[in-house]
C-alpha positions as CSV (number, residue, x, y, z in Angstrom):
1,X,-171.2,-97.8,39.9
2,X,-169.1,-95.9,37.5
3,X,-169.3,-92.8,40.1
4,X,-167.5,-95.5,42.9
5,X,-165.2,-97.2,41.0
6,X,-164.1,-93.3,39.8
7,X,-163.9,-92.2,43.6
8,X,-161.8,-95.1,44.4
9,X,-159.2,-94.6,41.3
10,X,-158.9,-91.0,43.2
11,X,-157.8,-92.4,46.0
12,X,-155.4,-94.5,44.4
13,X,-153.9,-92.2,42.5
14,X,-153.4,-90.0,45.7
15,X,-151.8,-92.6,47.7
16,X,-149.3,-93.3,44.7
17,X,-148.1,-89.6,44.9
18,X,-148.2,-89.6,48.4
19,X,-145.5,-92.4,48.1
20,X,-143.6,-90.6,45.8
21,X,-143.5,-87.8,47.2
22,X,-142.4,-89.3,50.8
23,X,-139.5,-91.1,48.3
24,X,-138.6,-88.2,47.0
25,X,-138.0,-86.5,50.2
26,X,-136.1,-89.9,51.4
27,X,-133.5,-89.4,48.6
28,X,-133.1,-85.9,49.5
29,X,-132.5,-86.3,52.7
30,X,-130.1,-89.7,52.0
31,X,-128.4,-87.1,49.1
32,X,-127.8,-84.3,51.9
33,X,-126.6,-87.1,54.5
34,X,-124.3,-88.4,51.8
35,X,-122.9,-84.6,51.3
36,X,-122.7,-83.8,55.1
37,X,-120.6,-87.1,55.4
38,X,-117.8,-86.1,52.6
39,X,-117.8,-82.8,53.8
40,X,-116.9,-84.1,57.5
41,X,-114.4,-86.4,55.9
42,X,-112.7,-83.7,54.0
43,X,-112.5,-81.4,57.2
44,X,-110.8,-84.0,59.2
45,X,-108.6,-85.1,56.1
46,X,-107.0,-81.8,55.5
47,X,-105.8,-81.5,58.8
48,X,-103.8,-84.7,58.9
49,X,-102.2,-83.5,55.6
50,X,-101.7,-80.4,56.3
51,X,-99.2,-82.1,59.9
52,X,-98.2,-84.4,57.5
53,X,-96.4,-81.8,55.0
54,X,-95.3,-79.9,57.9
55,X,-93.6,-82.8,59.4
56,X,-91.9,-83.4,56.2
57,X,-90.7,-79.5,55.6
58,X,-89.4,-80.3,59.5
59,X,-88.0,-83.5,58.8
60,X,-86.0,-82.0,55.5
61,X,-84.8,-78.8,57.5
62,X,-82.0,-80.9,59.4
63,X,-80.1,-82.0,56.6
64,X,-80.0,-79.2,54.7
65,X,-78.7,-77.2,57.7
66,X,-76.6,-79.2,58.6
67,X,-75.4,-79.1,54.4
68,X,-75.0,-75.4,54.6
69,X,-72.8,-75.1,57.4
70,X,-70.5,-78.0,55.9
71,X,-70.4,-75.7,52.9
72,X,-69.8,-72.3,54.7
73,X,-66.9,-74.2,56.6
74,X,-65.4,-75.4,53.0
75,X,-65.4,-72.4,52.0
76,X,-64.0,-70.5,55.0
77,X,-61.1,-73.0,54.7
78,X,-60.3,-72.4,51.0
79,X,-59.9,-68.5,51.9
80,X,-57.6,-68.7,54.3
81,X,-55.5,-71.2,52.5
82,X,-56.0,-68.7,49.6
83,X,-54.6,-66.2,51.8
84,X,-52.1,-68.8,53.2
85,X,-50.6,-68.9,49.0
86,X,-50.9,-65.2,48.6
87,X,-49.0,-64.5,51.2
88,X,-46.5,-67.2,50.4
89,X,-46.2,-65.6,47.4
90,X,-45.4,-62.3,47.9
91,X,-43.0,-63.2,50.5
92,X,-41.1,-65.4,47.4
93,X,-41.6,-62.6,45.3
94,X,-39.7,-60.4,47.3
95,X,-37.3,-62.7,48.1
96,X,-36.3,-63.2,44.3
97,X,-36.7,-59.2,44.3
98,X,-34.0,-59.0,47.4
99,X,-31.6,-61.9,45.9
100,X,-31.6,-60.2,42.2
101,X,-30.4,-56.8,44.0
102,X,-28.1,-58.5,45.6
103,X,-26.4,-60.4,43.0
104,X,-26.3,-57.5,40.5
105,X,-24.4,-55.2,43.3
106,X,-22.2,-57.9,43.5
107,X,-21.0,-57.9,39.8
108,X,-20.8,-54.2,39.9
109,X,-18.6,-54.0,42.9
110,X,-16.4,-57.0,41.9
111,X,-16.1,-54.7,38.2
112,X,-15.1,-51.4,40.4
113,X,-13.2,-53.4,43.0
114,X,-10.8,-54.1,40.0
115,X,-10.5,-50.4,38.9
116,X,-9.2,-49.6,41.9
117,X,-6.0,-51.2,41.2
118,X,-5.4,-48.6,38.3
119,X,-6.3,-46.4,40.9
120,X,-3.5,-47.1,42.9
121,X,-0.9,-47.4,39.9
122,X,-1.9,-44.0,39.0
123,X,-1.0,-42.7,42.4
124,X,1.7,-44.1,42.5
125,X,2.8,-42.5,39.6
126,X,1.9,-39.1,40.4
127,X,3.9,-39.9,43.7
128,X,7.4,-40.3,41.7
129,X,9.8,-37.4,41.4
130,X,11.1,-38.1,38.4
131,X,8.4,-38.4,36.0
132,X,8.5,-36.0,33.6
133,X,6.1,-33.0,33.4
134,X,4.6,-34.5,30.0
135,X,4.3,-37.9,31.7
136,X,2.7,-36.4,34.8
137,X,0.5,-34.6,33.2
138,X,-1.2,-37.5,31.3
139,X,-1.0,-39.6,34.1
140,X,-2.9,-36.4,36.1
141,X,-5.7,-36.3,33.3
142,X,-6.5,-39.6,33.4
143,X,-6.6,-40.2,37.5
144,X,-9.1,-37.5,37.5
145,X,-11.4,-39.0,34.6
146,X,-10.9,-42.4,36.3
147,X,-12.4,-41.0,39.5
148,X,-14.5,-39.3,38.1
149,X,-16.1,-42.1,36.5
150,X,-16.2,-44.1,39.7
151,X,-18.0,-41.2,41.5
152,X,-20.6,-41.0,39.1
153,X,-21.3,-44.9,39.6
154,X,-21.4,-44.3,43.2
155,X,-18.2,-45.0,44.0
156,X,-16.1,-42.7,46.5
157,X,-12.9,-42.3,48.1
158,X,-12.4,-42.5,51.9
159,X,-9.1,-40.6,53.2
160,X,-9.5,-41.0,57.0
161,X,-6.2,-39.3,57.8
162,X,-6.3,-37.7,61.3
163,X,-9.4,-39.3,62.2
164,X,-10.0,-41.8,64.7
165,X,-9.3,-45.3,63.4
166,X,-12.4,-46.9,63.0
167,X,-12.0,-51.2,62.2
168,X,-15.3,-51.1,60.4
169,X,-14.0,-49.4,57.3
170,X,-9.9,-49.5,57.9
171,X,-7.3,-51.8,58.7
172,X,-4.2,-51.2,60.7
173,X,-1.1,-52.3,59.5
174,X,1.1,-50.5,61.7
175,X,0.7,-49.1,65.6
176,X,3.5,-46.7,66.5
177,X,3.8,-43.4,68.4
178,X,3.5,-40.4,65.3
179,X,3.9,-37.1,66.4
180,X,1.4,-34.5,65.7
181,X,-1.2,-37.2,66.3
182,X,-3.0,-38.0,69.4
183,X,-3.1,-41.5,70.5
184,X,-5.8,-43.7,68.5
185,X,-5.9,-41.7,65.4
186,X,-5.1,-42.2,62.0
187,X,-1.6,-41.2,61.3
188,X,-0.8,-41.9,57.8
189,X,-2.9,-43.5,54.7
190,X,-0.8,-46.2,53.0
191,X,-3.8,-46.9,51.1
192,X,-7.1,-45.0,50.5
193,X,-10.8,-46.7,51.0
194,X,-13.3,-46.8,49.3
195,X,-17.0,-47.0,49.6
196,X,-19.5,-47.9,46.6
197,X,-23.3,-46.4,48.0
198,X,-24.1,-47.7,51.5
199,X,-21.3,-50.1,51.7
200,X,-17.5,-50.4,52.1
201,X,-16.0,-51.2,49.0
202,X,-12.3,-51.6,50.2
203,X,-11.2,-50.4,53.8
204,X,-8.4,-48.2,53.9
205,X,-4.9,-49.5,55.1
206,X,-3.8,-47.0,57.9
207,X,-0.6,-46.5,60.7
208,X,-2.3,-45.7,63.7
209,X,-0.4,-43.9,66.2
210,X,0.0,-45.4,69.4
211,X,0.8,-43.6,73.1
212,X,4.2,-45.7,73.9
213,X,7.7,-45.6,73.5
214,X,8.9,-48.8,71.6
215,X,8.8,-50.3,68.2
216,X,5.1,-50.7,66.2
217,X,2.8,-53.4,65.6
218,X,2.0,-54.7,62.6
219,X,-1.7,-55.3,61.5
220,X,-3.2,-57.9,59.7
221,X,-2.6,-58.9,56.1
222,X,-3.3,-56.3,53.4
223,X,-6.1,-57.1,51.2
């Protein structure tokens, strides 16, 4: 009796581990399913985020582009009205640069315009026959220092006698036949020009002698 009822707990406990062991090897296989499954889902998940970020990046590409090249265009714009107001500039500068020049050569030839006038007294002077030698001398010494102090401001004497009249720098007051002189030329200096640098301080008042018989022809008005 005790040898059966022993045989049969044998069996029992058999078929219980039999069972547990099949369980066992059902979880396993449920756990590995399980792992397979979120595997698979992560495969086919990163995919779809992967196009999804790309799209983005894509999506946001356009804009910014499209910001850049406003930007580059602003900017081209500013340098060339940069350039625009440099060169504005500089052409004012020298302008101002010109005008200054201009104005100071002005107020130094109205100055010497005015000494000429002593000038001519003195000449006249020297010209008289009967200034005393005493006088004449003084009034030699200081023609010479007076031209010599224009010439070293730039100012000198024209004395186009015998030349060929020229109406830039000289002004005929008189056309009459001179002998000695050929027909167009300078025959007598009333006046002497002058000329401060590059330009004609005061023409020179002339008689130009003409090719015909007859009585001259008075010039213009001296000034």
């Amino acid at each position: 009796m005790s040898a059966r009822s022993n045989g049969k707990d044998k069996d029992i406990e058999l078929s219980g581990a039999a069972a547990a062991t099949e369980d066992a090897a059902t979880e396993d296989a449920a756990t590995e399913d399980a792992a397979a499954e979120e595997a698979a889902g992560e495969a086919g998940l990163a995919p779809s985020l992967d196009s999804t970020a790309s799209g983005s990046t894509e999506t946001d590409a356009g804009p910014v582009d499209a910001e850049v090249a406003a930007l580059r265009r602003e900017v081209a714009e500013l340098n060339q009205a940069l350039l625009r107001r440099r060169a504005d500039f500089e052409n004012y500068r020298k302008r101002v640069e010109r005008d200054r020049a201009t104005a100071a050569f002005d107020a130094e030839a109205a100055l010497l315009r005015q000494l000429l006038g002593t000038v001519d007294n003195l000449e006249r002077a020297l010209a008289a026959q009967d200034a005393g030698a005493a006088l004449r001398e003084g009034v030699v010494l200081t023609h010479r220092e007076l031209l010599s102090l224009l010439e070293s401001l730039g100012v000198e004497s024209v004395d186009p006698l015998g030349l060929r009249f020229d109406p830039a720098v000289q002004q005929a007051i008189l056309h009459e036949p001179a002998p000695g002189f050929e027909p167009g030329t300078v025959a007598e200096v009333y006046r002497k020009g002058f000329r401060y640098r590059d330009r004609l301080l005061r023409p020179a008042l002339v008689k130009v002698a003409s090719g015909g018989e007859g009585p001259g022809d008075e010039g213009g008005d001296v000034q």
